[in-house]
N, C-alpha and C positions, 0 to 999 in steps of 0.2 A: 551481389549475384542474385538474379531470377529464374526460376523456374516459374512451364506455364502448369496450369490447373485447371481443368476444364474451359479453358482458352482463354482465361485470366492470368496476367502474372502474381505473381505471390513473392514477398521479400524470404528466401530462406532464412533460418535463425541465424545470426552470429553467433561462432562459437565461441569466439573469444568472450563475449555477454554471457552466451548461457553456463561457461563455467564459474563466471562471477555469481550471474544468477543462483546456479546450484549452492555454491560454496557461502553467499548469504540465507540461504533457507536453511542449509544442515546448521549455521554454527548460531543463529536463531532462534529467541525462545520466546520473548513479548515480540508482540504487535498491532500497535496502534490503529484502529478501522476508523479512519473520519470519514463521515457519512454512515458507517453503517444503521442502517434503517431498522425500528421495530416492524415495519411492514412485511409480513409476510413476503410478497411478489417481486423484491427489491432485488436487485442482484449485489449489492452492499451487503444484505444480510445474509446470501447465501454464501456471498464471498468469506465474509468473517465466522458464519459456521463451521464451510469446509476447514479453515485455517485451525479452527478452536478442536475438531475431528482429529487432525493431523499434530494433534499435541503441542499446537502452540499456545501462550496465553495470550488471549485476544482480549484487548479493552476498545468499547466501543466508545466513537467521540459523537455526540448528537447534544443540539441543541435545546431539547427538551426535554427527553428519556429519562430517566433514573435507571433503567433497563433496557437492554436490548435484548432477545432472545437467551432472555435467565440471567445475565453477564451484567456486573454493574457498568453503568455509561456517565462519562464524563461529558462535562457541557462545550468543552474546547481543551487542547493538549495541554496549555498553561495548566488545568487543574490534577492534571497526572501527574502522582507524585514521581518526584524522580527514582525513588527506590523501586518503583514498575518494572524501569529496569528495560524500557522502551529499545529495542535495536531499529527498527521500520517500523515509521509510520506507512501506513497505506491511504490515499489521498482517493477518496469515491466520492467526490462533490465534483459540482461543473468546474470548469478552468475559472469562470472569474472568482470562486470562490475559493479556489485553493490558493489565491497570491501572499496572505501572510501565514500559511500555518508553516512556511520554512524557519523565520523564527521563533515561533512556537516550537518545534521540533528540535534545534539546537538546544533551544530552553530545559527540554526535560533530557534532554541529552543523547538523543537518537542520533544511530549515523547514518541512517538511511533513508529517503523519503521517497515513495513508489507512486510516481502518477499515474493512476489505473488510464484505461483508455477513455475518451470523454476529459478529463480532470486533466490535461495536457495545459503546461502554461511554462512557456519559453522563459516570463521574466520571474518567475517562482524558481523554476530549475536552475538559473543564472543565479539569483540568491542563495539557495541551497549549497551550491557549489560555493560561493564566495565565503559562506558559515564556516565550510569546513566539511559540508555535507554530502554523501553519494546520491546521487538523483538518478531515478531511472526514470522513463516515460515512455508511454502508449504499449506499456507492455499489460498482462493481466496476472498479479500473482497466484491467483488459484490454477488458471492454466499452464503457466512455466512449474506450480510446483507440481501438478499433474502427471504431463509432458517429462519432467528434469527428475523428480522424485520417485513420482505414483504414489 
């Protein structure tokens, strides 16, 4: 179903997703940021902020960093231990670059992998799923937990 918006349609939210969505953010305590940036201006970094704000423990995956915004950062999800305790990873790379971190994610034991928007890839999410894994995609987690939580 659409609604218009300023003479644009707009996909309304599924509810049947936004209570999934809800009900993975409340029972939610790690979460994985790949991509997120030491760059100030990034919206990875601000994303894994708000997340880290809102009482989650966010480990940053970057492939250079030893830190991202205070936060120790791993080089890729294989190096998070599993006692992290990872529930969602969060996917903020381009799509071609998210195609293997679905098993890397199974790897440290996540059940959930959240393709931010941009970071969309059909045969990663098909992966995912095949893992054993919850794959969302094109959604924003800072905005659904804004939106869903506040």
């Amino acid at each position: 179903m659409n609604e218009i918006r300023n003479g644009e349609v707009c996909p309304l939210p599924n509810r049947h997703e936004d209570e999934r969505v809800r009900e993975l953010l409340s029972e939610t305590r790690a979460i994985a940021v790949v991509g997120m940036s030491p760059r100030l201006d990034r919206p990875s970094r601000e994303i894994g902020l708000y997340l880290s704000k809102h009482g989650y423990t966010v480990i940053p995956v970057h492939p250079v960093a030893a830190q991202v915004a205070g936060l120790r950062a791993y080089p890729n999800l294989a190096a998070i231990p599993r006692e992290a305790g990872v529930a969602i990873v969060d996917v903020v790379v381009s799509a071609k670059r998210a195609g293997p971190i679905a098993d890397e994610a199974a790897r440290i034991g996540a059940r959930v992998i959240w393709f931010q928007p941009g970071a969309e890839n059909p045969e990663a999410e098909a992966r995912a799923r095949q893992l054993g894994l919850e794959a969302l995609s094109g959604r924003c987690i800072m905005a659904d937990h804004r939106r869903l939580l506040g």
